[in-house]
C-alpha atoms as one frame of an Amber mdcrd trajectory, in Angstrom:
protein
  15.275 -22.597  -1.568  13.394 -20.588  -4.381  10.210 -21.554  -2.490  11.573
 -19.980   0.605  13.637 -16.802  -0.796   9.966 -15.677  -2.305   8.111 -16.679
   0.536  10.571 -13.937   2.533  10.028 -10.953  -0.528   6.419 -11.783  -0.187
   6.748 -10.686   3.346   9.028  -8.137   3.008   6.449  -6.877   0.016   3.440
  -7.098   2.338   5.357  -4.732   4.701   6.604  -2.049   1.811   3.473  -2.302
   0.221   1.212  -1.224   2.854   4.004   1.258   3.773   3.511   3.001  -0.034
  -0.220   2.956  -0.058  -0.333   4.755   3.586   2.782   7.403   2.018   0.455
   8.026  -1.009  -2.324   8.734   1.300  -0.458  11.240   3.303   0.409  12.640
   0.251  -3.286  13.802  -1.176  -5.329  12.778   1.982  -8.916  13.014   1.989
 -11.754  12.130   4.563 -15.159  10.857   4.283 -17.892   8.594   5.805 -18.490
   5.278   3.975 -20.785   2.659   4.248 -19.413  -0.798   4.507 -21.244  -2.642
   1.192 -19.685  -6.019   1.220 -17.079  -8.368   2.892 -15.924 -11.203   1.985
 -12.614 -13.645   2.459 -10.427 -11.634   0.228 -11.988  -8.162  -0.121 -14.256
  -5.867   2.160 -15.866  -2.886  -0.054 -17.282   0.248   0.210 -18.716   3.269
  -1.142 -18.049   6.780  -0.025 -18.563  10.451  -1.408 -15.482  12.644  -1.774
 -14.979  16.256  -1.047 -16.532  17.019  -4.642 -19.378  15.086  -3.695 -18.656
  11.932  -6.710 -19.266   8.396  -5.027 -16.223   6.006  -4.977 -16.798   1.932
  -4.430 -12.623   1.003  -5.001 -12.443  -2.578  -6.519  -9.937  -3.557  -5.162
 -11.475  -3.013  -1.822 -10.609  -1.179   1.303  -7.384  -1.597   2.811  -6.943
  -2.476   6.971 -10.519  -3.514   6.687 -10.355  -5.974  10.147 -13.858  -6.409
  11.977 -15.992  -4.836   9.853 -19.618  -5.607   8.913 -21.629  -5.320   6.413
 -23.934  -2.226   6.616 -21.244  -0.373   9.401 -20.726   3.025   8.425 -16.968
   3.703   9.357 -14.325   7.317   8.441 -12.285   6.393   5.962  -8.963   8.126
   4.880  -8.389   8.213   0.755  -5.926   9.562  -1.513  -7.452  12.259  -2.928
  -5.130  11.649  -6.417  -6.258   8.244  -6.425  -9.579   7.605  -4.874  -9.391
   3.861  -5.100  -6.894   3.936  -2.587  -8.623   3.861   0.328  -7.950   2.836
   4.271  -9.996   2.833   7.460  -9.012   6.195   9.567  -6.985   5.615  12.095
  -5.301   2.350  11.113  -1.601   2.671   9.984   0.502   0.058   7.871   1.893
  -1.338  10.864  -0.746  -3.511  10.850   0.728  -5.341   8.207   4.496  -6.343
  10.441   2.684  -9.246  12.243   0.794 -10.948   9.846   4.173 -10.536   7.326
   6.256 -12.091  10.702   3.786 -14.919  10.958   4.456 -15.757   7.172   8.044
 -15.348   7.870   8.501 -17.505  10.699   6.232 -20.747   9.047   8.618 -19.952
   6.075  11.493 -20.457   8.217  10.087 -23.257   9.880   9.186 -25.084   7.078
  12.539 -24.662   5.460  14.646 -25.970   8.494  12.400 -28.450   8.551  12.509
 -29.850   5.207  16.534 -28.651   5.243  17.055 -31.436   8.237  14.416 -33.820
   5.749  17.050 -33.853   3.409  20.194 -33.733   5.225  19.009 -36.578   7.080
  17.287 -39.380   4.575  20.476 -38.695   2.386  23.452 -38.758   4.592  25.296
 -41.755   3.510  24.713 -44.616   6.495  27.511 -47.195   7.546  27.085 -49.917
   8.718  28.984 -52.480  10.562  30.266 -56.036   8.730
């Protein structure tokens, strides 16, 4: 059950998170052209110039980064109070409801699942004599 409960805040997080960084955006929004410098399983980077003309490469990468390659120059949007927080233009954190559904439903899934496991190889059986 603990298993499950955090599997269901982690997708409630994924959800509110995205939701902050796109509100803190809004907030102080900036716009520039980046250049796509590396993408990997876990992070896609890039490096951009601001309005003051200082060149950002956020570590912890660019957020919404889906089908980009290496080299592609794309518009980004960026906090302007927090340049590391950074987004491709044009992509909202509604992105982030199906892929926080889909670990929500295997979540439920494997909980019923392994519920009924249980229920089932310890239910007392009776037998006839």
């Amino acid at each position: 059950m603990a298993l499950f409960i955090a599997a269901l805040l982690g997708s409630t997080s994924l959800v509110a998170g995205a939701w902050l960084d796109d509100r803190a955006i809004d907030a102080n929004p900036g716009r520039a052209l980046a250049t796509v410098t590396g993408v990997s399983t876990f992070r896609t980077t890039v490096d951009f110039r601001d309005s003051e003309g200082i060149y950002h490469s956020p570590p912890t990468g660019l957020l919404y980064p889906t089908g980009l390659g290496e080299g592609q120059r794309v518009w980004v949007n960026y906090s302007t109070a927090d340049p590391d927080l950074v987004k491709v233009e044009g992509r909202r954190w509604t992105l982030s409801i199906i892929p926080a559904l889909s670990l929500a439903v295997v979540s439920v899934l494997i909980a019923g699942l392994l519920w009924w496991a249980v229920s089932f190889f310890t239910r007392p059986r009776f037998t006839k004599s």
